[in-house]
C-alpha positions in Angstrom: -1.0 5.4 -4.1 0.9 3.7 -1.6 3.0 6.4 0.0 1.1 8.0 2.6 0.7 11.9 2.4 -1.5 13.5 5.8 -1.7 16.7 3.9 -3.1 15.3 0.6 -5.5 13.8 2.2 -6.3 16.8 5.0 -6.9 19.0 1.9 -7.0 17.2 -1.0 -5.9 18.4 -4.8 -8.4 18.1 -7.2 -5.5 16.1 -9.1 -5.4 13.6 -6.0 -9.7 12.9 -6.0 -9.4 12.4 -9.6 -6.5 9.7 -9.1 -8.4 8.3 -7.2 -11.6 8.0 -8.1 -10.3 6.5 -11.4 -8.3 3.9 -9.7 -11.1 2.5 -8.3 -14.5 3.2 -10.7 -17.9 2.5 -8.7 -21.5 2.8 -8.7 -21.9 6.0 -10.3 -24.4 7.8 -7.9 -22.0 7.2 -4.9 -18.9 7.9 -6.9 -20.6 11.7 -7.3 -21.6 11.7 -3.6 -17.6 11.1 -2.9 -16.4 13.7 -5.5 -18.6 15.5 -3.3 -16.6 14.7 -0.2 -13.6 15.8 -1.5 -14.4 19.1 -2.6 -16.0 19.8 0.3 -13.1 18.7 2.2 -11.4 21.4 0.5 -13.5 23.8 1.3 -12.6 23.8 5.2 -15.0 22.3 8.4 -18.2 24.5 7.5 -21.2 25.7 9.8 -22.0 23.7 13.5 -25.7 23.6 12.8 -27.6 25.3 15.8 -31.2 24.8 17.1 -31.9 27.9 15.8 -30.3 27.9 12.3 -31.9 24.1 12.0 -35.3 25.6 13.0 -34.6 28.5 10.2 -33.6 25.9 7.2 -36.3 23.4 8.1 -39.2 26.8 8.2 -37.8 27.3 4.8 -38.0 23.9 3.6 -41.7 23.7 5.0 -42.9 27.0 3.5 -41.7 25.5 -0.4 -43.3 22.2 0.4 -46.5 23.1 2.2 -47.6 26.0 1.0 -50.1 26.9 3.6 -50.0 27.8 7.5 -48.3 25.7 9.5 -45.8 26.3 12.9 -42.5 24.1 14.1 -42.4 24.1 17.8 -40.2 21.8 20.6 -37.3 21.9 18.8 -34.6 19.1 20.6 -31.7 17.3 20.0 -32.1 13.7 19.7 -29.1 11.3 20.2 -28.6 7.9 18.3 -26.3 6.6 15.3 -22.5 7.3 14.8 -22.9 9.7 11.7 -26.1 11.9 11.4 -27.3 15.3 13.0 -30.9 14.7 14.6 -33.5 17.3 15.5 -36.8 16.1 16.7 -39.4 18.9 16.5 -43.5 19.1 16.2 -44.9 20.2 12.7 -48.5 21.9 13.7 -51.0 22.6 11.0 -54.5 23.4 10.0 -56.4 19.7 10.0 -59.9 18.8 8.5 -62.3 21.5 10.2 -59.3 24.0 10.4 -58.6 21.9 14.1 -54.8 22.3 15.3 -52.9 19.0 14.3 -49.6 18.2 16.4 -47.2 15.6 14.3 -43.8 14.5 16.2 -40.8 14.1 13.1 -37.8 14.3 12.6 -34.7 16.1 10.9 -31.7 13.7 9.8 -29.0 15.7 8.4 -25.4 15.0 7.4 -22.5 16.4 9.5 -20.0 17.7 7.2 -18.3 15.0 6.9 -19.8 11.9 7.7 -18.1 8.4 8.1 -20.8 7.1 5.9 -20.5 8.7 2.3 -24.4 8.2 0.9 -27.0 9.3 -1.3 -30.1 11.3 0.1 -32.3 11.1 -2.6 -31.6 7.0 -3.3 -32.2 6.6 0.8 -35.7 8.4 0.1 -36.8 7.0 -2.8 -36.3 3.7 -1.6 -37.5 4.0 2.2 -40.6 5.8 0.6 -41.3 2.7 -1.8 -41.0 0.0 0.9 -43.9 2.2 3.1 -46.4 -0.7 3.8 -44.2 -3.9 2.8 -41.3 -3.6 6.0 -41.9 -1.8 9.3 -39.8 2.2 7.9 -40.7 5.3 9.4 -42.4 7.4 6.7 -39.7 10.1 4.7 -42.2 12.9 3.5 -38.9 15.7 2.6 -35.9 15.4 1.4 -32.8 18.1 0.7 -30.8 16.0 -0.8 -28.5 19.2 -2.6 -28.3 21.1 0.7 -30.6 23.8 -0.6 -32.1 25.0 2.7 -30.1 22.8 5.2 -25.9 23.5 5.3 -25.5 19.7 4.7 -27.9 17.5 2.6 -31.0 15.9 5.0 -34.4 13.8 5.0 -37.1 14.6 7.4 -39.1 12.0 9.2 -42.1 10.6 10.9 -41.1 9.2 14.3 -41.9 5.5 14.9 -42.5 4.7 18.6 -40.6 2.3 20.2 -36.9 1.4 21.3 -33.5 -0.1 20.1 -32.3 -1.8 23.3 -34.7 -3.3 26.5 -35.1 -0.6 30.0 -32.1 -1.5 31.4 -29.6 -3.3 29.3 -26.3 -2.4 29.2 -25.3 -4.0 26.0 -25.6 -2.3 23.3 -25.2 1.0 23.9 -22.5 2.1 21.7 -24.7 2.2 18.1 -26.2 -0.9 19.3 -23.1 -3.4 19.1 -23.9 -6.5 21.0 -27.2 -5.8 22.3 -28.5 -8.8 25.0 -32.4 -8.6 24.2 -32.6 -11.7 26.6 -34.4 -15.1 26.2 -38.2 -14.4 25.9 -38.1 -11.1 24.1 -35.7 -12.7 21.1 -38.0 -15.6 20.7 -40.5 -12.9 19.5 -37.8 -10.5 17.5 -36.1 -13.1 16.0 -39.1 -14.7 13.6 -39.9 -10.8 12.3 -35.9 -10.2 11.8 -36.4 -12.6 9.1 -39.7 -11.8 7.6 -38.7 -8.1 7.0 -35.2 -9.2 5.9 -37.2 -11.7 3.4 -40.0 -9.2 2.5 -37.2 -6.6 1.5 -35.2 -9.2 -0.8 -37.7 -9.6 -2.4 -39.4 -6.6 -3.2 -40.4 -5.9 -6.6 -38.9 -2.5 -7.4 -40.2 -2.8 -11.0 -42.6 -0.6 -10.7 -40.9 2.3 -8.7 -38.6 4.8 -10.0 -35.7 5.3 -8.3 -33.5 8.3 -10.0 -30.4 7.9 -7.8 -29.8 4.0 -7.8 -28.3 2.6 -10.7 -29.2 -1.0 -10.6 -25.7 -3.2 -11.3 -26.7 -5.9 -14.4 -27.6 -9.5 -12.9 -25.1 -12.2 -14.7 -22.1 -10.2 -14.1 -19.4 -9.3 -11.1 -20.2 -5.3 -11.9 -22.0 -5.6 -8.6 -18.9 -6.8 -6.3 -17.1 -4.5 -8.3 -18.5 -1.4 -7.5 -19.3 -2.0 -3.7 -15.2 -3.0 -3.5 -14.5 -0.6 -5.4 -16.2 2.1 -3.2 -14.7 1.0 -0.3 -11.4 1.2 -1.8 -11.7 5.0 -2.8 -12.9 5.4 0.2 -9.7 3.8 2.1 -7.5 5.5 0.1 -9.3 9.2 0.7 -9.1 8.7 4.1 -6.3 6.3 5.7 -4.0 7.5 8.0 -1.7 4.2 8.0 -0.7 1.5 6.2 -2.3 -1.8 7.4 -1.4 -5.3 5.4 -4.4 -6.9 6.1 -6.5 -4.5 4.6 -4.2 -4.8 1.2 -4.4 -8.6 1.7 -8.3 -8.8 1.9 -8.7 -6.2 -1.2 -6.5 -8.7 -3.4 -8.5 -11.7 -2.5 -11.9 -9.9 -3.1 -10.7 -9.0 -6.5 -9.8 -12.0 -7.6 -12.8 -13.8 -6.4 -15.4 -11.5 -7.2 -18.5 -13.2 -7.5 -21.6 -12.9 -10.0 -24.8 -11.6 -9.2 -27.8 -14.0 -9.4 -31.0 -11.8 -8.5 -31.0 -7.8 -8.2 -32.8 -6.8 -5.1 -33.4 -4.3 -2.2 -30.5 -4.2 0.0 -30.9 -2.5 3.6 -26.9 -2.3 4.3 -26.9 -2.5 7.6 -29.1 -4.8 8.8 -28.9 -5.7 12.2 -29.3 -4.7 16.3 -29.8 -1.6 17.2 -31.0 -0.6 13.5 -34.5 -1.5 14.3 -36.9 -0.4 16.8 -39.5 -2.6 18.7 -41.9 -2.4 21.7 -40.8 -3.5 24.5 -44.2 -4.6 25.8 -45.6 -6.8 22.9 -42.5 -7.2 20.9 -43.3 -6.1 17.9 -40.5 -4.7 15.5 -41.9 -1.0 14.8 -39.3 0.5 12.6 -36.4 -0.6 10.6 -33.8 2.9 11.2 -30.5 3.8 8.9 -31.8 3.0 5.6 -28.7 5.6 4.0 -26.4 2.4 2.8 -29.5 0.9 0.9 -29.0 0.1 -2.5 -30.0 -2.6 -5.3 -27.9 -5.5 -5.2 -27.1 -8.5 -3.4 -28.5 -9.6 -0.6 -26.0 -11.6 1.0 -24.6 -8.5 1.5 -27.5 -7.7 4.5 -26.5 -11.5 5.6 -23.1 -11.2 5.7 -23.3 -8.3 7.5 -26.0 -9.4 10.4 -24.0 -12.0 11.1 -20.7 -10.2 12.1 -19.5 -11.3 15.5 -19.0 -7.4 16.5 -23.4 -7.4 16.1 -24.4 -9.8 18.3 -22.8 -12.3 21.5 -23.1 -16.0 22.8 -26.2 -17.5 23.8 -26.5 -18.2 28.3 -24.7 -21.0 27.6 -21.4 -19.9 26.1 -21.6 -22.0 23.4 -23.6 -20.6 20.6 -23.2 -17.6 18.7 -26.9 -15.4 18.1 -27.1 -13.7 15.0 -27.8 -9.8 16.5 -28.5 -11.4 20.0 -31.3 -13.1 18.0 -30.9 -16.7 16.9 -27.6 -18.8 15.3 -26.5 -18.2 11.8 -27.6 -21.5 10.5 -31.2 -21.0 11.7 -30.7 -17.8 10.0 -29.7 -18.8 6.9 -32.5 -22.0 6.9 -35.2 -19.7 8.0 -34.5 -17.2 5.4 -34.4 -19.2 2.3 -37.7 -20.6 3.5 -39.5 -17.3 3.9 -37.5 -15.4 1.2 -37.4 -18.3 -2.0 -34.0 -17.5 -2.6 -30.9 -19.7 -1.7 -28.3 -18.9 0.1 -24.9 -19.1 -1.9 -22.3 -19.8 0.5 -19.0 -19.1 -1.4 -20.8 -15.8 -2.2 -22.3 -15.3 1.1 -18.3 -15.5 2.6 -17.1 -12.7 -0.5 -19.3 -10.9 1.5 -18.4 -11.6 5.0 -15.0 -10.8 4.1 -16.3 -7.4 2.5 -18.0 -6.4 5.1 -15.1 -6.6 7.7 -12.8 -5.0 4.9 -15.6 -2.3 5.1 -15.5 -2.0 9.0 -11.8 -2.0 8.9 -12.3 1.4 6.2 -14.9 2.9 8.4 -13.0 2.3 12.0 -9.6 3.4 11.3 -9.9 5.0 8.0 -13.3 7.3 7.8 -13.2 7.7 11.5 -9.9 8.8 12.0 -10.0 11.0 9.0 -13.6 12.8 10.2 -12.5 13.2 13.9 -8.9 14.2 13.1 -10.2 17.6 11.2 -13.1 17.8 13.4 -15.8 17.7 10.9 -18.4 15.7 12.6 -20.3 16.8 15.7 -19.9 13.0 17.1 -15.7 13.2 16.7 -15.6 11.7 20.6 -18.0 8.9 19.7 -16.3 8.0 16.4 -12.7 7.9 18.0 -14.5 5.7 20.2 -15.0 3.0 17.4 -12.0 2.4 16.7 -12.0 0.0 19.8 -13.7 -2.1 18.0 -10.6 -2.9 15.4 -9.0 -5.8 17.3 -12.9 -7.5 17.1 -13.0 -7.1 13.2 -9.4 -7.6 12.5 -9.7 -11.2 14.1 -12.7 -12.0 12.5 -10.9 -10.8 8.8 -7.7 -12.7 9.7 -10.1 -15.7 10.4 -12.0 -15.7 7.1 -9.2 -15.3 5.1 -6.7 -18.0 6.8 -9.6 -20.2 6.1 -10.2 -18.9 2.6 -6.6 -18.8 1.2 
C-alpha cells in the first residue's frame, strides 16, 4: 500500500477500496459512508447543483414530508464551512387560522465529494436529541440516501447570530484563529465549557440512534476505529508520501488507549463552529455537528485546543484555547462542570490524532477533492493546505516529546 498509484486513486478498482478498507476495519456506519466514496468516485464528478434544481429536490422533499400546501420562496446561496453546499430559502405555510407563516431554513447538502466523509442520518439523529440540552439549530429533514437531492443533505432552522465579531479579521478562513477580544471572551468562554460539559454528558440512553454504533467502554475498539478511519482515509486519498504521517500512525497504534465513559462527541468543537450575539454574548448555536459520534470526549478537548484554533493572549505569552481562555483553565473548569476527569496520557493520544487527522484532511482529502474537481469550494480547500507547516510543527512537537 505503500507505492503510490494517482490513477488508482483518481478512479479507484473495486479491488483497491476493498484492500483497503480491510487493512484498516472501522466504525461500521462510516466504513459504509467511505465504500460510498469510492464508488462514487468511480462513477465520475456528477451534477453542479443549481438554485433551480436545489429548489426542485427540496419541493419534492417538502411535498413527501408535509403533505399539505406550503411554498419555498428567496432561494440564496449562503457561504460558510470548507465542505458543504448551502441554500438558505423561506418555507411558507398555512399557520393556525389558515394565516401565512414565513420560516427562514436551511439546506446543507454534500458536494460530491466532500473532505469530510460522514453520516447524515447519525448527524440528525443526534443534533435532533440534544434540541433543548446545548444551543443546535433544529434538523426537521433529512435525505440521508440522496433520494430527492443529487448528494445526501439535512435541512435546517436558522439560528441568529454570528461566528466572528463586525470587523475582525481573524478568523475568516473556516474560523481559524478567531480574535473575539478581551470583554466578549470573558462572556464566551464560561458557555464554551457548559455546552462542552452538558454534551459529555448527555444521557443518550433513552434515544435511538440507528446510524451510531456505540464502541464498548473497557476496551481500545474506540481509538481503533477513529485511527483506523483516518487511515483508510489517507490511503484513498494521498497524493505523497509523508514520514511523519507514517511515524504518528505507528505510535497511535501502539498506544491506543481504553475507553472509560461512552459519550456524545461534537468532533469539532471549537471557533468559528458556534454562533453568538454579538450584543449580549450569548452562544446561540453550536454549527457542523456531521463528525459527531459516541465516544471519547477528549477527543472534542484535544481538538479545541489545537494551536491552528486559537492565538496568544495581548500579552504574547499565553496561549487561549479558541481565542477563549488557556488550556489548563480549560481542562480545570471542565472537570468541574462536566464530573469527568481529564486523563492526560489519553487526552495527548488524542492531540496527536487530531493533528494526524488534519494532516489527512489538508494534504490528503483536500488535494484529492480539488484535484478531480468534485467540490464546489476546490479554491478554498487548496487554500488549507497553508495551514500544513502549522500542524506539522505542532505533530513533530507532540511526538519528540512523546517518544
Amino acid at each position: 500500500m505503500n507505492a503510490l498509484s494517482q490513477a488508482e486513486r483518481d478512479l479507484p478498482t473495486t479491488r483497491f477500496a476493498r484492500r483497503v478498507a480491510e487493512n484498516y476495519p472501522t466504525d461500521p456506519d462510516l466504513a459504509a459512508m467511505l465504500d460510498r466514496k469510492m464508488a462514487l468516485r468511480r462513477q465520475g464528478p456528477g451534477v453542479t447543483p443549481s438554485l433551480d434544481g436545489l429548489r426542485a429536490s427540496l419541493t419534492a422533499l417538502l411535498a413527501a414530508s408535509l403533505g399539505g400546501e406550503f411554498t419555498v420562496a428567496d432561494e440564496s446561496w449562503l457561504t460558510g464551512g470548507a465542505s458543504k453546499v448551502q441554500m438558505g430559502f423561506t418555507l411558507h405555510r398555512p399557520g393556525p387560522g389558515g394565516a401565512d407563516t414565513a420560516e427562514k431554513l436551511i439546506l446543507r447538502m454534500d458536494p460530491r465529494e466532500p473532505i469530510n466523509t460522514t453520516d447524515k442520518t447519525r448527524e440528525f439523529e443526534m443534533v435532533r436529541s440534544l434540541v433543548g440540552t446545548v444551543p443546535v439549530p433544529e434538523p426537521l429533514w433529512v435525505d440521508a440516501d440522496a433520494t430527492w437531492f443529487p448528494e445526501p443533505a439535512i435541512v435546517y432552522r436558522i439560528v441568529p447570530g454570528v461566528a466572528r465579531p463586525s470587523g475582525a479579521v481573524t478568523g475568516q478562513v473556516v474560523g481559524l484563529g478567531t480574535n473575539f477580544g478581551p470583554e466578549l471572551r470573558k462572556r464566551l468562554a464560561p458557555q464554551f465549557i457548559r455546552d462542552l460539559a452538558a454534551l459529555h454528558t448527555f444521557d443518550t440512553s433513552t434515544h435511538l440512534y440507528r446510524s451510531t454504533t456505540a464502541p464498548t467502554a473497557g476496551t481500545v475498539q474506540n481509538a481503533l476505529w477513529r485511527l483506523n478511519y483516518e487511515r483508510r482515509v489517507w490511503e484513498e486519498d494521498r497524493g505523497e508520501d509523508c514520514a511523519l504521517i507514517e511515524l504518528a500512525a505507528s505510535w497511535l497504534e501502539r498506544h491506543l488507549p481504553e475507553l472509560d465513559h461512552v459519550g456524545p462527541v461534537h468532533g469539532d468543537y471549537r471557533s468559528g463552529n458556534f454562533l453568538f450575539d454579538e450584543t449580549s454574548g450569548e452562544i446561540t448555536g453550536w454549527l457542523d455537528w456531521e463528525g459527531a459520534h459516541l465516544g471519547d470526549r477528549h477527543w472534542d478537548l484535544a481538538w479545541s485546543t489545537q494551536p491552528l484554533f486559537g492565538h496568544r493572549d495581548e500579552s504574547g505569552s499565553t496561549f487561549l484555547v479558541s481565542g477563549l481562555l488557556p488550556v489548563p483553565e480549560l481542562l480545570d473548569r471542565y472537570e468541574q462542570a462536566s464530573g469527568l476527569p481529564v486523563d492526560h496520557e489519553r487526552l495527548d493520544w488524542y492531540r496527536v490524532l487530531t493533528c494526524y487527522s488534519m494532516m489527512v484532511k489538508t494534504i490528503g482529502s483536500a488535494y484529492r477533492v480539488s484535484r478531480l474537481g468534485r467540490s464546489h469550494q476546490d479554491v478554498l480547500l487548496a487554500r488549507l493546505e497553508g495551514s500544513r507547516s502549522v500542524i506539522e510543527l505542532e505533530l513533530l512537537s507532540l511526538l519528540e516529546r512523546l517518544l
